[in-house]
Structure formats: C-alpha cells, structure tokens
C-alpha positions in Angstrom: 0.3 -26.9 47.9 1.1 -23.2 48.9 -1.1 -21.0 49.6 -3.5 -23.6 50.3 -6.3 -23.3 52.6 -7.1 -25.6 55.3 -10.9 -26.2 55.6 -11.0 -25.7 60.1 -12.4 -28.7 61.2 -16.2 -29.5 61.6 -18.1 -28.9 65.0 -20.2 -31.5 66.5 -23.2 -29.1 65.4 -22.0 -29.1 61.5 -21.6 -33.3 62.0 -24.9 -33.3 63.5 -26.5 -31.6 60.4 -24.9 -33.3 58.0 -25.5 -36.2 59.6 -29.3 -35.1 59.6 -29.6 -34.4 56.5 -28.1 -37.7 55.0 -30.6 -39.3 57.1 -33.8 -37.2 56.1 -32.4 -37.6 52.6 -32.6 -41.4 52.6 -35.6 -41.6 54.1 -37.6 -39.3 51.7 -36.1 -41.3 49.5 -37.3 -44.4 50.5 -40.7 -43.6 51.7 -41.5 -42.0 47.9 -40.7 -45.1 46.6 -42.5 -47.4 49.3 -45.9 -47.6 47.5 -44.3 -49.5 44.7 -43.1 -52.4 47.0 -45.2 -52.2 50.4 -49.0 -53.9 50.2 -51.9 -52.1 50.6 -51.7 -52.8 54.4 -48.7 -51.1 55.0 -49.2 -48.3 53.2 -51.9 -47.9 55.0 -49.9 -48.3 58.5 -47.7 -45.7 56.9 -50.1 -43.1 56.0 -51.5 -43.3 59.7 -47.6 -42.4 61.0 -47.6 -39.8 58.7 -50.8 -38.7 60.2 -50.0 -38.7 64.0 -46.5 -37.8 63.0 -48.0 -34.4 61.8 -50.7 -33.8 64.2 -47.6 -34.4 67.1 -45.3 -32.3 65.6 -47.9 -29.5 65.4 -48.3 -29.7 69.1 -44.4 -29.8 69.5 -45.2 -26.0 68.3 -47.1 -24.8 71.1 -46.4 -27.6 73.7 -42.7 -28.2 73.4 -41.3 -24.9 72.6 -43.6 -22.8 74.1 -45.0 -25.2 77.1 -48.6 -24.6 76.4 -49.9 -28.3 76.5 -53.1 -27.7 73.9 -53.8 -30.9 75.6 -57.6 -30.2 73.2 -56.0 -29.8 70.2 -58.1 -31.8 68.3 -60.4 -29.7 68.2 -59.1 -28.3 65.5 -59.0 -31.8 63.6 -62.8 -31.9 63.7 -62.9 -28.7 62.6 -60.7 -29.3 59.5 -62.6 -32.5 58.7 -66.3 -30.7 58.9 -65.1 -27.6 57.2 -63.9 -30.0 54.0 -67.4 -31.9 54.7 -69.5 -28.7 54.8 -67.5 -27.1 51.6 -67.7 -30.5 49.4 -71.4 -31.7 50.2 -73.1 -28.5 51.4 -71.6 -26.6 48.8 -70.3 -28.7 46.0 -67.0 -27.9 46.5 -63.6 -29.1 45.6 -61.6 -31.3 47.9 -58.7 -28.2 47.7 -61.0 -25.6 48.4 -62.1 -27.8 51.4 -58.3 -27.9 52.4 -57.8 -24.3 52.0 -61.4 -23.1 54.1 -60.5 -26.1 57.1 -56.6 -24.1 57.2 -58.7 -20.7 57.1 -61.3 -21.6 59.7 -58.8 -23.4 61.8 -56.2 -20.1 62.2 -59.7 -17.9 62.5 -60.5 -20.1 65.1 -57.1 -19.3 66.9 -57.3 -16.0 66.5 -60.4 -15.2 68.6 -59.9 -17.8 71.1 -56.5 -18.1 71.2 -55.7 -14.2 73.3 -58.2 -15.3 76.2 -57.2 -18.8 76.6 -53.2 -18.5 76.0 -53.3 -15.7 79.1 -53.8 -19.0 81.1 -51.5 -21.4 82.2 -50.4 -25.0 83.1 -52.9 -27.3 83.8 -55.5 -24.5 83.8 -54.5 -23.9 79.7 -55.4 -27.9 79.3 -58.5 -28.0 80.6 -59.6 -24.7 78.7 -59.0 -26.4 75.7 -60.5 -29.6 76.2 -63.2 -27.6 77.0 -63.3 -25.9 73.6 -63.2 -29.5 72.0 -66.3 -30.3 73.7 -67.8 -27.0 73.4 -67.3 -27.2 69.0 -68.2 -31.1 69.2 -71.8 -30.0 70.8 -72.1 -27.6 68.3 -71.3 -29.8 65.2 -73.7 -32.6 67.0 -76.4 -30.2 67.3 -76.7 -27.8 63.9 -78.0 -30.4 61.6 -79.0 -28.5 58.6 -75.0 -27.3 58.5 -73.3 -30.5 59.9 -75.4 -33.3 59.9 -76.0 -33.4 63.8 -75.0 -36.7 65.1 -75.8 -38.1 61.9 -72.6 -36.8 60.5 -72.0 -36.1 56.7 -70.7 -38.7 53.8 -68.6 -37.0 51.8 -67.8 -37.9 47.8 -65.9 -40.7 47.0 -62.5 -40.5 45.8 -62.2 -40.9 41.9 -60.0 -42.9 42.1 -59.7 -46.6 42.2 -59.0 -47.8 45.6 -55.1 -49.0 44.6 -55.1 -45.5 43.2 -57.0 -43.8 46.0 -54.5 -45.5 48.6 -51.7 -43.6 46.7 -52.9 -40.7 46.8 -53.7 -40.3 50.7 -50.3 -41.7 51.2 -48.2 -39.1 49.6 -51.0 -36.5 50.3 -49.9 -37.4 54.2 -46.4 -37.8 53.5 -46.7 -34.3 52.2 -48.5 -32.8 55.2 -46.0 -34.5 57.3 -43.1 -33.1 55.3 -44.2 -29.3 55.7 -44.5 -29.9 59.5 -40.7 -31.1 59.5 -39.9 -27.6 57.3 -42.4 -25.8 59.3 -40.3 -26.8 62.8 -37.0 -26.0 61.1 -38.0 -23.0 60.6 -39.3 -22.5 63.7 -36.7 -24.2 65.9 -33.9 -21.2 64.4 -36.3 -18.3 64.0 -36.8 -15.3 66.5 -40.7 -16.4 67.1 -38.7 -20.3 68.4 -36.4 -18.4 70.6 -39.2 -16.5 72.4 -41.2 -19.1 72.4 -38.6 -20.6 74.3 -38.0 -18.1 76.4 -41.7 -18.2 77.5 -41.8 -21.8 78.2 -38.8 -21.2 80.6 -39.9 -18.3 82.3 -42.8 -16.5 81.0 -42.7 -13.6 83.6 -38.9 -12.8 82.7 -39.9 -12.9 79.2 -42.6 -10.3 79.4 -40.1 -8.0 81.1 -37.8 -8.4 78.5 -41.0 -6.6 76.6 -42.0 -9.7 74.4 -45.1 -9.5 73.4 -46.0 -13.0 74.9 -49.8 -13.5 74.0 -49.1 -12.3 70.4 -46.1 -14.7 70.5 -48.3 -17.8 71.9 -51.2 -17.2 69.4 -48.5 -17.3 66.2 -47.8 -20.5 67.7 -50.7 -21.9 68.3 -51.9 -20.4 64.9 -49.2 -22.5 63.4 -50.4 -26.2 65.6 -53.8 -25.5 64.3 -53.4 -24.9 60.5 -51.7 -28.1 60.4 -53.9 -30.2 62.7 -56.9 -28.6 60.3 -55.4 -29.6 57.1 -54.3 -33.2 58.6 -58.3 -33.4 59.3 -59.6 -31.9 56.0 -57.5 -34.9 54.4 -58.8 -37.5 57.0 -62.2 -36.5 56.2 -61.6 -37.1 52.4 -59.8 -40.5 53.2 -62.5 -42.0 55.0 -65.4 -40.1 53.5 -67.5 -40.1 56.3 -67.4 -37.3 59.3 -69.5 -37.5 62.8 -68.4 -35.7 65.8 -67.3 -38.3 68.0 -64.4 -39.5 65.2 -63.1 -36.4 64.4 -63.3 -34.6 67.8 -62.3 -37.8 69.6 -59.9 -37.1 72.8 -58.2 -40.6 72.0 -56.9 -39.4 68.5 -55.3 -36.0 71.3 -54.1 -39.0 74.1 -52.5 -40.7 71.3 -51.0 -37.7 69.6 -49.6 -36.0 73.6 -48.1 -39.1 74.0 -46.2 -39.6 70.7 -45.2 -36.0 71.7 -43.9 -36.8 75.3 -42.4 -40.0 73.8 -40.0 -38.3 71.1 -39.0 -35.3 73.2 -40.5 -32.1 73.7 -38.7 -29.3 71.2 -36.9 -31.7 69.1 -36.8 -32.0 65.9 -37.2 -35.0 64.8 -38.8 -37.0 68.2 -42.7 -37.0 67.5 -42.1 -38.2 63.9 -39.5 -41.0 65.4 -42.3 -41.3 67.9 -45.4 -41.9 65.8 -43.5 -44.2 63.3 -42.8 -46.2 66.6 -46.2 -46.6 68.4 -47.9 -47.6 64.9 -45.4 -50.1 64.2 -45.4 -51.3 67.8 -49.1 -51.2 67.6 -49.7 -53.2 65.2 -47.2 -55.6 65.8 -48.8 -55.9 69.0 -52.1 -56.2 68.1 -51.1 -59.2 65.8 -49.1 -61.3 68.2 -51.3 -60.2 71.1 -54.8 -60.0 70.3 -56.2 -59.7 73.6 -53.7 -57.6 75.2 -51.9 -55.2 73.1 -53.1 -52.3 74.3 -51.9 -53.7 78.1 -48.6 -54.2 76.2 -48.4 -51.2 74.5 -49.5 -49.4 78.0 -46.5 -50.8 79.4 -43.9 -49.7 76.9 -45.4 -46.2 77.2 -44.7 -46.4 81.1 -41.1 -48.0 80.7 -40.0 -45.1 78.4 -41.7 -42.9 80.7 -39.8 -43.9 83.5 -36.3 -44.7 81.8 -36.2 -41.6 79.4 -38.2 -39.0 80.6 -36.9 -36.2 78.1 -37.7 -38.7 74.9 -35.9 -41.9 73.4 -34.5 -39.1 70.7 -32.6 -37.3 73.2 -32.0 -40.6 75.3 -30.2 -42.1 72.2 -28.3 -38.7 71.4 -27.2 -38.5 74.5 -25.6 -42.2 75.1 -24.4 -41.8 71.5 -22.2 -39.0 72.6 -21.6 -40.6 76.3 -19.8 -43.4 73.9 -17.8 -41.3 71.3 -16.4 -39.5 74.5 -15.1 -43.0 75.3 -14.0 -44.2 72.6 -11.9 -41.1 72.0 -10.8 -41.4 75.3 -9.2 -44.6 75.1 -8.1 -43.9 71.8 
C-alpha cells in the first residue's frame, strides 16, 4: 500500500518486555484462580512464597540496587507484626489500622535510624543492623504491659471460617507481593534507581557528582521497610499469635538474603523466581527426605552459589541469548 508505514523492527529490549509482560500476565492469571483448584496445603505453600517473595524483593531495594546488605531487616517484620498486635489487642483496633500504624512505625523507624547507620558501610552496615534487630527484640521481650514480654500477645481470630480465612491471607499476600513487583518497576526506571545505582558502584564518585547519598539510601531503605512491616502486620494476623523470637527471628532474614542472592541482585523478577523455588524445593525435600532436607537443600544453595554467582535469573537469560546468537548464526 502507498504511503504505508513500516512499523522499524523490535529491539531485544521491546521483545524482552513484551515477553515479560505476557508472562506476568499469565501468571496473575493463574495464581488468582489457584485457590479454586489447589488444597488447602498448597495454598498454604503459596502464600509463604508470596511472603518471602516480598520480604526478598524489599531487600532487593536497598541490597541489590543500592548494595547496602540490611542483612537485619527483619527487624522491621517484628515490628510490623507487634505494631498490628499492640493496635488490635491493646487498643481494640482494626486489622487495617494495624496495617497502616506497622507501615507508619516501620518508615518512622527508618527515618531516625536510617541517617546514622546508612553513613556506614559493607560489612560494618550488616552488623549495625543485626544489631538493631536484637536491640528492638530486647525491648519487645522486656515491656510487658505494651508487648507482652516474652509472653507475646494473641491476637483476634480471623472471622472467618478457616477455608475462608486461608483465602483471604492468600490473596492478601499475593497482594503484598504484587505491590513489591510495581514498587521495583518503578524503582528499577526511576532517578532514585539510577542513583541508587550509582551508589552501589561507587559511592565516593556519586557524592561528587553532588547526590545527596544518605537522603538517597534512607528513601531506599524507607521503601524495604514499609514493605517488610506490612508483610509482618499480615503475618501477625495469619497466625494470631506474636512473641519476639518468631517475628524477630534471624532465620526468617537468612532465608529471605538468600532467596535474594539466589535470584540475582537488581533484577526484577529473581527473588520472586527465587522464593517460589526454595518453597517448592523445600517442601519437596522435606517430604522425600525427612531427615535430611535441610542437608539437601544446603547443597543446592551451595551448587547455585558456585555455578551462577550473579542468580539463576540472569544465568538463564544469559544462556538464552548465548543460544539465539547460535541459532541465528547458523541460520
């Protein structure tokens, strides 16, 4: 036809898009339908990927793009779980008011710890906030007429029956995780990504450039901890019951840093692909091989370590395009 005109061909970062999207778009569609086919016991699997999935791809925020590893992070978990306990037992509360005040304290929380630690680095950063786990876990153990000491608090049940209550933590979760995927898009293209970015690769270069690098780390972090806060507030409501060693538990921020690590630091995608994978694995593992699953699983971990350092995601992308170069080559 004359005058017609030729769309120019698509770029390998348009295919990848569109190819990203297709594949977000059939799994939102299938995991919104999954309660209505899946058992109890796998929805249940589900909602705990959904959890981790979340609580890693907050701490892509300040871990991957920036390279702060909050290796503590959880503390804001327990803080997010207490602050829902303290609003709906203490204080008769809602459960939604309990998931607004755990996002509230959780970012308050950031914001006057956040400029003192974040002006540390590497290892150093870690350890500070490990430390500030422990430090709010002694606190919560210890002021009984708010928290419950070491007693912990029982929180309302759901009122709901279970069928129905199973539901509703499962899309609430599936929700959560959802905002952290739009949250990272966001992220990954906007100016705050890009400087955080150029922090994690040189932080020195990036301050003479005149960023504004603890402001820039704290929005970060800000960011990891609402999210790991409102993952807690609904934890708290799901098992309706909060003490301080559950919710300020170093093995729920082992498992999450490693889901990270696994899936690839500043992608996308990875610690949701990552999460999805240890649960499954997990509990595959823990079926077959009672006694030594967790030796299993260890293993795995250390393989994928060793064999793709940088993430299975980008391991897979990369051998994906290492073959489309052949093929068109021999084509």
């Amino acid at each position: 036809m004359v005058g017609a005109v030729i769309p120019p061909p698509r770029t390998a970062s348009a295919r990848r898009a569109v190819a990203l999207a297709a594949t977000l778009s059939v799994a939102a569609i299938v995991l919104l339908f999954a309660p209505m086919v899946v058992s109890p016991y796998w929805m249940r699997i589900l909602s705990m990927a959904f959890m981790f999935g979340t609580l890693a791809q907050a701490l892509n925020l300040i871990a991957g793009f920036a390279g702060y590893p909050a290796f503590g992070n959880v503390v804001f978990f327990g803080l997010g779980a207490y602050s829902t306990a303290v609003v709906m037992v203490k204080l008769g509360g809602s459960f939604a008011a309990g998931l607004c005040v755990a996002v509230l304290v959780s970012l308050a929380t950031v914001l006057i710890v956040g400029p003192p630690l974040l002006r540390l680095r590497g290892h150093y950063f870690a350890i500070a906030t490990v430390g500030l786990n422990e430090m709010v876990k002694a606190l919560a153990s210890n002021l009984d007429a708010l928290t419950g000491g070491g007693m912990g608090l029982s929180l309302p049940l759901p009122p709901w029956n279970p069928a129905e209550t199973a539901k509703v933590f499962y899309y609430l979760l599936l929700g959560t995780m959802t905002t952290s995927i739009l949250i990272t898009v966001w992220f990954k293209s906007s100016r705050l990504g890009h400087a955080c970015r150029a922090i994690r690769d040189d932080e020195v270069k990036a301050e003479a450039m005149g960023l504004r690098t603890t402001t820039i780390k704290t929005f970060a972090w800000a960011l990891s901890a609402m999210l790991t806060g409102l993952v807690g507030a609904i934890y708290a409501y799901w098992f309706s019951y909060v003490e301080p060693p559950a919710v300020f538990d170093m093995l729920i921020a082992i498992k999450s840093f490693v889901m990270f690590l696994l899936g690839g630091a500043a992608t996308l995608l990875g610690p949701i692909a990552a999460a999805f994978f240890v649960e499954f694995v997990s509990d595959a593992l823990w079926s077959h091989l009672l006694h030594f699953h967790l030796g299993a699983l260890g293993l795995g971990i250390v393989l994928i370590a060793l064999y793709m350092p940088h993430g299975f995601v980008r391991f897979f992308r990369d051998r994906g395009q290492t073959l489309v170069m052949l093929f068109r080559k021999q084509g």
